[in-house]
py3Dmol code that shows the C-alpha trace and the ligand (Angstrom):
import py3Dmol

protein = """\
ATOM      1  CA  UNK A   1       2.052  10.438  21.933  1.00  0.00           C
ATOM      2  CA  UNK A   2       2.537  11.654  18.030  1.00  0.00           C
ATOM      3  CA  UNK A   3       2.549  14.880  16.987  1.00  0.00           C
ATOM      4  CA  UNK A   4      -0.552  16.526  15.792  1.00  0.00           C
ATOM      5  CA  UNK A   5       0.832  16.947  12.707  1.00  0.00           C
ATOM      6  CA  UNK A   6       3.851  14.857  11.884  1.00  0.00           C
ATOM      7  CA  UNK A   7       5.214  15.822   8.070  1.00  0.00           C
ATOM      8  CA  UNK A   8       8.779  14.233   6.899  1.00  0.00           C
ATOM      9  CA  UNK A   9      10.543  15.656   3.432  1.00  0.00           C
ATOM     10  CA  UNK A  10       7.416  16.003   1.934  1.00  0.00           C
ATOM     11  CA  UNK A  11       7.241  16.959  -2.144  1.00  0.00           C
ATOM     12  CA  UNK A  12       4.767  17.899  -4.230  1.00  0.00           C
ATOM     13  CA  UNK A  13       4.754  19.265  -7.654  1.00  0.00           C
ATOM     14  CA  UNK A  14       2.540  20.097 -10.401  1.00  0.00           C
ATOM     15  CA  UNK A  15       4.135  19.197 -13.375  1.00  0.00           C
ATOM     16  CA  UNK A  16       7.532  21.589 -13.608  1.00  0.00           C
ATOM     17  CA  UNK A  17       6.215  23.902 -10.895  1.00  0.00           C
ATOM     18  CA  UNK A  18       7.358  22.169  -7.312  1.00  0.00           C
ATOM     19  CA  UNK A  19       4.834  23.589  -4.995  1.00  0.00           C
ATOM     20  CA  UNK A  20       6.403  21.495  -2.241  1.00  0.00           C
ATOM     21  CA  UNK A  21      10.192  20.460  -2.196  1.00  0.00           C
ATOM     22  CA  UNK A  22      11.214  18.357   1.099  1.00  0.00           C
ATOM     23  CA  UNK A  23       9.291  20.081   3.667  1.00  0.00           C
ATOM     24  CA  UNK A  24       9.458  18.820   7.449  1.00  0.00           C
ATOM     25  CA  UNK A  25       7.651  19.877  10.581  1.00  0.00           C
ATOM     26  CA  UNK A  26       6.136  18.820  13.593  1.00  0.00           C
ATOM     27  CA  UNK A  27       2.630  20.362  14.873  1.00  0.00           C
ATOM     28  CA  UNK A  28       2.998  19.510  18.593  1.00  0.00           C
ATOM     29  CA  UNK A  29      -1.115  18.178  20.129  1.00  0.00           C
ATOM     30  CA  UNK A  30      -2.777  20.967  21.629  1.00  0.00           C
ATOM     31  CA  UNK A  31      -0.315  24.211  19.802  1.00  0.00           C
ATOM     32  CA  UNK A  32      -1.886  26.703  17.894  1.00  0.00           C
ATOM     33  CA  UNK A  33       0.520  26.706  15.192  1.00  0.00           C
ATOM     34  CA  UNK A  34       0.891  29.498  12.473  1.00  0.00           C
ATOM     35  CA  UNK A  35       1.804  29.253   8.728  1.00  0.00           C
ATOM     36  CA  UNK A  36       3.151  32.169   7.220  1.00  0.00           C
ATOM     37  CA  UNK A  37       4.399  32.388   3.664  1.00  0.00           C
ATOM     38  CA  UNK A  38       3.797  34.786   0.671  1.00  0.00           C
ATOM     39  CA  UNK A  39       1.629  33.723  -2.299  1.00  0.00           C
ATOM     40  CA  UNK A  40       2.691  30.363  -3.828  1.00  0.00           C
ATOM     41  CA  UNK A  41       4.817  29.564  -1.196  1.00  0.00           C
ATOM     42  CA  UNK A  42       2.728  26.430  -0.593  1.00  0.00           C
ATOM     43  CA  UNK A  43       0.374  27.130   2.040  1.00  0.00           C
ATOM     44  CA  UNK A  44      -2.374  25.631   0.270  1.00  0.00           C
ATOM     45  CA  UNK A  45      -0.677  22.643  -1.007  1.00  0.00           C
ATOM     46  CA  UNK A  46       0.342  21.684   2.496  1.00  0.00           C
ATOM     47  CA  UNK A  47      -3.214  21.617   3.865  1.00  0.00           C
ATOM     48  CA  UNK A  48      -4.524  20.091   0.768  1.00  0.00           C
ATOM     49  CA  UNK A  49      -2.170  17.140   1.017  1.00  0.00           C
ATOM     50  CA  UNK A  50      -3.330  16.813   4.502  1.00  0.00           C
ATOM     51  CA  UNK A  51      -7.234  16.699   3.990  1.00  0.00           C
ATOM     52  CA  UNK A  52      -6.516  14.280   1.140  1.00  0.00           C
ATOM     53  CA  UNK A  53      -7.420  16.710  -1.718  1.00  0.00           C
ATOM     54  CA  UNK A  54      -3.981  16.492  -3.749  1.00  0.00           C
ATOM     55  CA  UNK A  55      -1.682  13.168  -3.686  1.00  0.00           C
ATOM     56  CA  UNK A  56       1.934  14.054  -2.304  1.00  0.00           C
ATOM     57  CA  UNK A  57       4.986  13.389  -4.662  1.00  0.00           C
ATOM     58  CA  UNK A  58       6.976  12.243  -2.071  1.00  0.00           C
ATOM     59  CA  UNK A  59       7.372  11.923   2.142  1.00  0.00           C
ATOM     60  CA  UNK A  60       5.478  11.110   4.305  1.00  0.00           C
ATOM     61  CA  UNK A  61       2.448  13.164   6.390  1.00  0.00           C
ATOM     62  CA  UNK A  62       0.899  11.973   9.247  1.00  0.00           C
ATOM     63  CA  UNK A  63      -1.898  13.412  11.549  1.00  0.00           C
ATOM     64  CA  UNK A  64      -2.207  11.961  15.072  1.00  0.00           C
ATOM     65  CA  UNK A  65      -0.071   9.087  13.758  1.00  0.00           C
ATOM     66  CA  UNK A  66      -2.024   8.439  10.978  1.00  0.00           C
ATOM     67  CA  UNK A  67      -0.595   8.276   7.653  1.00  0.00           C
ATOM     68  CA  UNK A  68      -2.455  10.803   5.314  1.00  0.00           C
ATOM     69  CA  UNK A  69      -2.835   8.483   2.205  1.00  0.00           C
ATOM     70  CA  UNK A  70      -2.386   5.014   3.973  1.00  0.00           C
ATOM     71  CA  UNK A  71      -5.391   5.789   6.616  1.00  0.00           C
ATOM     72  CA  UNK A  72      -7.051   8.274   4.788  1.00  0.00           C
ATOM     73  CA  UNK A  73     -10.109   7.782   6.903  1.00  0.00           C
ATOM     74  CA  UNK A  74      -8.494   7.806  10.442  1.00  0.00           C
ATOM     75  CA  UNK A  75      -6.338  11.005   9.657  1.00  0.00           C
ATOM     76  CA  UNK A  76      -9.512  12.998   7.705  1.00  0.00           C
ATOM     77  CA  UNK A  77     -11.929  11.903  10.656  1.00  0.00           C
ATOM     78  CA  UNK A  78      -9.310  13.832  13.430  1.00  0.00           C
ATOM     79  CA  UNK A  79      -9.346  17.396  11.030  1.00  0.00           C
ATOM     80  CA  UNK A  80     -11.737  19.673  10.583  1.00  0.00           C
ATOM     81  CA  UNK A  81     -11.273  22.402   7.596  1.00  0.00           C
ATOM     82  CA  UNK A  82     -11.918  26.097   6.741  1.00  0.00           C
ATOM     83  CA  UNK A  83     -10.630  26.581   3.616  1.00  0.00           C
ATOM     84  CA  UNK A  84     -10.104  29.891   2.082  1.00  0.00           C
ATOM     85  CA  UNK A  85     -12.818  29.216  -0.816  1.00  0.00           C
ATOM     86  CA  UNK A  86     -16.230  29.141  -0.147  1.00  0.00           C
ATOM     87  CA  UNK A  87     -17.287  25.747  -1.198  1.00  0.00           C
ATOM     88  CA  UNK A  88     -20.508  25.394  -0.001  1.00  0.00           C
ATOM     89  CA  UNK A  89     -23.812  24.211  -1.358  1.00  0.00           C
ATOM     90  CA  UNK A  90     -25.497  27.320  -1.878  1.00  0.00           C
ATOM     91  CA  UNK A  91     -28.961  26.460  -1.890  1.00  0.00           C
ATOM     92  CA  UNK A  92     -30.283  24.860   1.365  1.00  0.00           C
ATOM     93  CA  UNK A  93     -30.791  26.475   4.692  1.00  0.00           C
ATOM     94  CA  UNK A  94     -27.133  26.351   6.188  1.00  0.00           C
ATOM     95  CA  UNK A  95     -28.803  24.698   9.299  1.00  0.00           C
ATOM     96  CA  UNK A  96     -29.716  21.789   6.839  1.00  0.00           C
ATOM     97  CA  UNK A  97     -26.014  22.129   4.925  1.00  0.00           C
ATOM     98  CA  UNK A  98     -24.428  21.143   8.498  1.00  0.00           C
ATOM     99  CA  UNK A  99     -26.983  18.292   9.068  1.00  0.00           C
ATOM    100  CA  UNK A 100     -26.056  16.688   6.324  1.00  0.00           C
ATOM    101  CA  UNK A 101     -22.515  17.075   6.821  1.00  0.00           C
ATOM    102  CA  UNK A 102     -22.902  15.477  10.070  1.00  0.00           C
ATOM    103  CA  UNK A 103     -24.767  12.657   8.836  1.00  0.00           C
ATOM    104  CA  UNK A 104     -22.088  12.452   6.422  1.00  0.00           C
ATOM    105  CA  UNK A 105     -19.710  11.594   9.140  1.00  0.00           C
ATOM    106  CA  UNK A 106     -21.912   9.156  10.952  1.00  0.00           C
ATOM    107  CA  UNK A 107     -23.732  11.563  13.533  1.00  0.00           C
ATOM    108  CA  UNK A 108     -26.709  10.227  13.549  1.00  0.00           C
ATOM    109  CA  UNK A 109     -30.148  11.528  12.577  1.00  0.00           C
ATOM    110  CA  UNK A 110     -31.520  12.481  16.234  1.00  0.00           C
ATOM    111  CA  UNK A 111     -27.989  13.980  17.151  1.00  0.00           C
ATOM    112  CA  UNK A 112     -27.662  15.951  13.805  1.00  0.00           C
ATOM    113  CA  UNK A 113     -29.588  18.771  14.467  1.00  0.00           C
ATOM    114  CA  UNK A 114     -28.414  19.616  17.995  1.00  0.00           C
ATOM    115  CA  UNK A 115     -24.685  19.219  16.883  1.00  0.00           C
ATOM    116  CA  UNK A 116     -25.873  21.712  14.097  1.00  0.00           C
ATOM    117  CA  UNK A 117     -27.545  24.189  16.312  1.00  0.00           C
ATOM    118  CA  UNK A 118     -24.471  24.111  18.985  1.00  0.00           C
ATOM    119  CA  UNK A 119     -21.786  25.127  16.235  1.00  0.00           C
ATOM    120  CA  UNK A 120     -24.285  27.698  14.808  1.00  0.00           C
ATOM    121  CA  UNK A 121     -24.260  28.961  18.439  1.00  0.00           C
ATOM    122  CA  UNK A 122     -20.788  29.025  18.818  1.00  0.00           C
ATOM    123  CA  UNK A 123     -20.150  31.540  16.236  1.00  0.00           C
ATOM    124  CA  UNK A 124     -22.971  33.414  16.483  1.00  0.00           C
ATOM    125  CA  UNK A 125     -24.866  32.662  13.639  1.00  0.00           C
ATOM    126  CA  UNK A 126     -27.844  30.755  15.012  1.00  0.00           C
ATOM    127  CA  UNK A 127     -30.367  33.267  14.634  1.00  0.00           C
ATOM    128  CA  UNK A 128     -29.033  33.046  10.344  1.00  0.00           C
ATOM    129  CA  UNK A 129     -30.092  28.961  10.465  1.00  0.00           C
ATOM    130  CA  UNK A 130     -32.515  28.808   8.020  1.00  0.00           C
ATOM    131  CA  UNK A 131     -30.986  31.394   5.540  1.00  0.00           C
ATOM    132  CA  UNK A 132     -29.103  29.846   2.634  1.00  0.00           C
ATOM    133  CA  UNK A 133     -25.410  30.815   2.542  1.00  0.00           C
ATOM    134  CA  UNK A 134     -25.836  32.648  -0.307  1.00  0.00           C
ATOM    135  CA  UNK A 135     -27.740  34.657   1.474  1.00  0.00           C
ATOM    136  CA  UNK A 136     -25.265  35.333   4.476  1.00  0.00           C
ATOM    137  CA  UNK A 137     -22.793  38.005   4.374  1.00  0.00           C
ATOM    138  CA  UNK A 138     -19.005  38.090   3.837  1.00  0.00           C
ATOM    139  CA  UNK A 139     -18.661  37.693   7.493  1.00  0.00           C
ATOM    140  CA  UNK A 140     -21.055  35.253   8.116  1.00  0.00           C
ATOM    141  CA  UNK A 141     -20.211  33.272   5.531  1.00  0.00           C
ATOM    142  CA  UNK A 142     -16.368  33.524   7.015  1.00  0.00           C
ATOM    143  CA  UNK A 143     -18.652  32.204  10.475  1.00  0.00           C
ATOM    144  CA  UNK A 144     -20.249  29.988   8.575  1.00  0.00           C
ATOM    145  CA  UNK A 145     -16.962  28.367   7.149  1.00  0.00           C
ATOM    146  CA  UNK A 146     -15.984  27.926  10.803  1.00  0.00           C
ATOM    147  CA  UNK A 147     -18.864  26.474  11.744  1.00  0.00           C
ATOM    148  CA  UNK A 148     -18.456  23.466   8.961  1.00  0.00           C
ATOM    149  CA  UNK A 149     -15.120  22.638  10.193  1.00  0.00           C
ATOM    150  CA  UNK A 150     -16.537  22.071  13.906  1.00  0.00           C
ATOM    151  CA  UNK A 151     -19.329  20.087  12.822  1.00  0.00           C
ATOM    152  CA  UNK A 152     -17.249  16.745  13.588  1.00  0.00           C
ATOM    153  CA  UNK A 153     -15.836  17.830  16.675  1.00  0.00           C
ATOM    154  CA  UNK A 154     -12.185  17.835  15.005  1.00  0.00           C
ATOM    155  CA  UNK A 155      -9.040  17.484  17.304  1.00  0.00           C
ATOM    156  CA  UNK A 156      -7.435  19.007  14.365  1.00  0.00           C
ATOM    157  CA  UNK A 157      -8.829  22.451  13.123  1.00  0.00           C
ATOM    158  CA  UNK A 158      -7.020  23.611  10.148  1.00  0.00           C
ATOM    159  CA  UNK A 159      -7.679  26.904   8.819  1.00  0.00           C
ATOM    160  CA  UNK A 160      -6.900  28.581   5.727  1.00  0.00           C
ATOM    161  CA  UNK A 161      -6.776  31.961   6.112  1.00  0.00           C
ATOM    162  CA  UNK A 162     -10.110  32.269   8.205  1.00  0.00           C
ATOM    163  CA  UNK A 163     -10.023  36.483   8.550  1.00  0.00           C
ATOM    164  CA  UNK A 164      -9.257  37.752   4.318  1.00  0.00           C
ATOM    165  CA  UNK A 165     -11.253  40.191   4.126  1.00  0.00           C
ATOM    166  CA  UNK A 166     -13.367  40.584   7.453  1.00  0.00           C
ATOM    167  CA  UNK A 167     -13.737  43.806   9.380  1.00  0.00           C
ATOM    168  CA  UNK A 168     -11.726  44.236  12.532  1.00  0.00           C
ATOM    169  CA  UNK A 169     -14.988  43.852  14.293  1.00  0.00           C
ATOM    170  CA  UNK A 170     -15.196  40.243  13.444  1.00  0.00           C
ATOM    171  CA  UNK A 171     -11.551  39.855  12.907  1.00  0.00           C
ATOM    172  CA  UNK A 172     -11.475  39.995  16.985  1.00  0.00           C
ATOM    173  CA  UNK A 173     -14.629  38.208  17.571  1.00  0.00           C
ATOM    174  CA  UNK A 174     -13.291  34.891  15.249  1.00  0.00           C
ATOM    175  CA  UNK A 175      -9.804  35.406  17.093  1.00  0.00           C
ATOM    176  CA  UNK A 176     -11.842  35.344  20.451  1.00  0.00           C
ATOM    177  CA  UNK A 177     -14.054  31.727  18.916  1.00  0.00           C
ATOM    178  CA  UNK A 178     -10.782  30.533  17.877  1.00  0.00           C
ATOM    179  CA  UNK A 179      -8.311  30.858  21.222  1.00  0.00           C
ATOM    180  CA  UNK A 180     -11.491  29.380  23.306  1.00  0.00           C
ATOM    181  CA  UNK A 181     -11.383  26.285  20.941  1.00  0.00           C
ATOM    182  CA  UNK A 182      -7.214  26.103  21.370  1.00  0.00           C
ATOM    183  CA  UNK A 183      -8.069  26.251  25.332  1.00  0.00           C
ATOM    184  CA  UNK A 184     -10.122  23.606  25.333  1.00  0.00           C
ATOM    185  CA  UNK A 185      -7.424  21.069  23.664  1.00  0.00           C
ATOM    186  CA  UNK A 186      -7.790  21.370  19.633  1.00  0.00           C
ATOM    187  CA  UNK A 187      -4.985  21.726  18.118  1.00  0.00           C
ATOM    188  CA  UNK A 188      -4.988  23.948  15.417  1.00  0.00           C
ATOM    189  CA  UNK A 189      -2.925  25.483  12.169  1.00  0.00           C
ATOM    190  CA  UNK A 190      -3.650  28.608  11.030  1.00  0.00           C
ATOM    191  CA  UNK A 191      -2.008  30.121   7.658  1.00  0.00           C
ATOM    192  CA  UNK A 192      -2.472  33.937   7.019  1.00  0.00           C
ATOM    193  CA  UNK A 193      -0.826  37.258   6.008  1.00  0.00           C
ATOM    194  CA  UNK A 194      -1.307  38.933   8.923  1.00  0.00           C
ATOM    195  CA  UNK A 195       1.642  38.909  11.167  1.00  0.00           C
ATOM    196  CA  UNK A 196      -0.966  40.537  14.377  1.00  0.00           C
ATOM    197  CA  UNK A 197      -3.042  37.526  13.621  1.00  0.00           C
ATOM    198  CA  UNK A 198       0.145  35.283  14.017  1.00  0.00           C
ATOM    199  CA  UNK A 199       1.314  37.165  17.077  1.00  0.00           C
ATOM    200  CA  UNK A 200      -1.731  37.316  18.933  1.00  0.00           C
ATOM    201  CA  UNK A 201      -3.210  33.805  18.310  1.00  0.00           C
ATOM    202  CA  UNK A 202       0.349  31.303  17.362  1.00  0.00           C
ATOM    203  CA  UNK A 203       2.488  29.486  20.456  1.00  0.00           C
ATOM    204  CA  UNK A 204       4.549  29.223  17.126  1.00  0.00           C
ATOM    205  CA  UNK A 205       5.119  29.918  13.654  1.00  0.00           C
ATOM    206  CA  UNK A 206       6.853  28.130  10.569  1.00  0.00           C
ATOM    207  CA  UNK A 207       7.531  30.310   7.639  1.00  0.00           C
ATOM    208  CA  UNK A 208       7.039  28.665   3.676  1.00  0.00           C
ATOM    209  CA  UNK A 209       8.969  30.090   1.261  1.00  0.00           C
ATOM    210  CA  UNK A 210       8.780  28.596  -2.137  1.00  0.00           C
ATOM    211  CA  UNK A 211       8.217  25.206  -1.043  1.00  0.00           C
ATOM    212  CA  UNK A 212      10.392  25.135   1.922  1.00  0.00           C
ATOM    213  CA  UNK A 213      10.650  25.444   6.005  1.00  0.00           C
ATOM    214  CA  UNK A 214      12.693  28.551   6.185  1.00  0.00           C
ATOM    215  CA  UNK A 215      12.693  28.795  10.073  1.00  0.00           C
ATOM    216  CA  UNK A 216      10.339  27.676  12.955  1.00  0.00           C
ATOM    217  CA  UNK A 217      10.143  30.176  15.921  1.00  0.00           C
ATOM    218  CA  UNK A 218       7.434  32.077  18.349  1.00  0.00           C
ATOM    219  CA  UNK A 219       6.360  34.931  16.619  1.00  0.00           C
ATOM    220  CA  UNK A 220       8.186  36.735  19.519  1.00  0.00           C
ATOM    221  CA  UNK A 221      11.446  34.997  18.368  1.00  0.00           C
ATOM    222  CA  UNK A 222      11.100  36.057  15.188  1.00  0.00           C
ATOM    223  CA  UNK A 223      10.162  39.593  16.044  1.00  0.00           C
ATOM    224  CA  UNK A 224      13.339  39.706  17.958  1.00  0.00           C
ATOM    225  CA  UNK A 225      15.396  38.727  15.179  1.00  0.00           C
ATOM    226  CA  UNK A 226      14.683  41.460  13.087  1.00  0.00           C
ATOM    227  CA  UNK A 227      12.233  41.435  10.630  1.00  0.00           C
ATOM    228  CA  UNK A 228      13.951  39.568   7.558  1.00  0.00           C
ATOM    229  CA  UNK A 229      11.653  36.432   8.350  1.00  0.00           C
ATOM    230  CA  UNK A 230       8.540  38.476   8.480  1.00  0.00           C
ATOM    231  CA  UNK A 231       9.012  40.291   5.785  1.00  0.00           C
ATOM    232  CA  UNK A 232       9.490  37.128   3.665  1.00  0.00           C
ATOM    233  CA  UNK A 233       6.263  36.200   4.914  1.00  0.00           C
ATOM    234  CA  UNK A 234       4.252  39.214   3.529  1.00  0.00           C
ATOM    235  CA  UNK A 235       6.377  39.641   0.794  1.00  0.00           C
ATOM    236  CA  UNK A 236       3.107  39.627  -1.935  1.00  0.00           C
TER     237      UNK A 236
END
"""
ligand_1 = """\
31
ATP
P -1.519 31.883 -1.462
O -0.966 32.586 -0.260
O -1.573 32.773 -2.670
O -2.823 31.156 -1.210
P -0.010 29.405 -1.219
O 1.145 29.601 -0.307
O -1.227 28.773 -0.665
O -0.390 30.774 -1.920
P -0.147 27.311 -3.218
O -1.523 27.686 -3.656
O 0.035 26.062 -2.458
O 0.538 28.527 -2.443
O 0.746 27.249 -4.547
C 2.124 26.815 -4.551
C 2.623 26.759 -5.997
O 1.970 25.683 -6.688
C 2.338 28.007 -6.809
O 3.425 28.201 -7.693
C 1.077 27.648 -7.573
O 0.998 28.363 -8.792
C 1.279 26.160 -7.823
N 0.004 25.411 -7.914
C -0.922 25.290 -6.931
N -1.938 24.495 -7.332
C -1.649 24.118 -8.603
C -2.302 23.284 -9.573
N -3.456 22.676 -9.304
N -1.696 23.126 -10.778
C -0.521 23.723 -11.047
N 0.161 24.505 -10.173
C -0.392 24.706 -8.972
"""
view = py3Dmol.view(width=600, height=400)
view.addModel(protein, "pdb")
view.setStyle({"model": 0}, {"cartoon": {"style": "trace"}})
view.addModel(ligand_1, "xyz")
view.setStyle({"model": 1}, {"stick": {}})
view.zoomTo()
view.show()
């Protein structure tokens, strides 16, 4: 069985600036799987190469075997994302927004709505299904987000720092939406800056620093060998 996420010496840069330089990690199936890193490190690029949304320089990246530029289609179809921006169309009821992303994906017509209204459910926003998301809050919106990425029933939920800038309220509600998900066999990658977030959610961590794999460990591990790793990690 491959990895969940199966990335060898991967390299990425933007002109002179070398956002990723040889990077190489396996996501085991069925982990919840932390990446920590301060700003620039990467984080971004790595998911982004991943989805398909930049082209890697080098390496290779594979999800669930599938190579990330090669298959495009069979890798993309296994991941759902949350990304950290809000790019959502703004203007239709968000019940209708997740309709049409499901239709997008094949679901069809008769199935759409009920797949729409389940993932609404899920993270509590149901009641909010004919609001437009411009409409929502920061929090719902953050929901809302969460919901998009289930939409396809993903085996691979990434998430790109899914609690900036939620109360703790929701903070521990998402946590709760996410660990029942991870229980029931998705894998899933998390980045933040919150080291609780990493210790109470991630079976393990990898820590980016400036385009690099600076150690893989349980957050436990890592809290037990002093706090020079963390520290990189929310150095901001
Ligand atoms: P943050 O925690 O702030 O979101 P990050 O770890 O996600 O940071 P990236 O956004 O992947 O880091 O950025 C890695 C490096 O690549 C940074 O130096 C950034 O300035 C650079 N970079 C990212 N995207 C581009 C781009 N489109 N063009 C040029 N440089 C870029």
């Amino acid at each position: 069985m491959p990895p969940a996420i199966e990335i060898r010496d991967l390299r990425k840069s933007y002109g002179d600036v070398q956002a990723l330089s040889g990077v190489d990690l396996d996501v085991p199936e069925g982990s919840f799987f932390g990446l920590l890193g301060p700003n620039g490190a990467g984080k971004t690029t790595f998911i982004n190469v991943l989805v398909g949304l930049v082209r890697k320089s080098g390496g290779t990246a594979r999800v669930f075997g599938h190579d990330v530029e090669d298959d495009y289609r069979e890798a993309r179809d296994k991941i759902g994302l949350a990304p950290q921006e809000f790019n959502v169309d703004r203007f239709f009821p968000i019940r209708e927004v997740l309709e049409h992303k499901a239709g997008y994906h094949g679901v069809p017509k008769s199935e759409a709505r009920e797949r729409a209204d389940e993932v609404l459910k899920r993270v509590g926003i149901y009641d909010k299904r004919d609001t437009r998301f411009d409409w929502l809050s920061g929090g719902m919106k953050r929901r809302f987000m969460l919901a998009r990425a289930l939409i396809t029933e993903p085996d691979l939920l990434i998430l790109d720092e899914p609690t900036a800038g939620v109360d703790v309220q929701l903070r521990h509600e998402l946590w709760e939406t996410i660990t029942d998900l991870n229980d029931h066999g998705t894998t899933i990658l998390l980045t933040t800056h919150y080291i609780e977030e990493a210790e109470r959610l991630c079976d393990e961590v990898a820590i980016l620093d400036s385009g690099r794999v600076v150690d893989v460990a349980s957050p436990d591990e890592l809290m037990d060998r002093g706090t020079d790793r963390i520290t990189v990690s929310l150095r901001d």
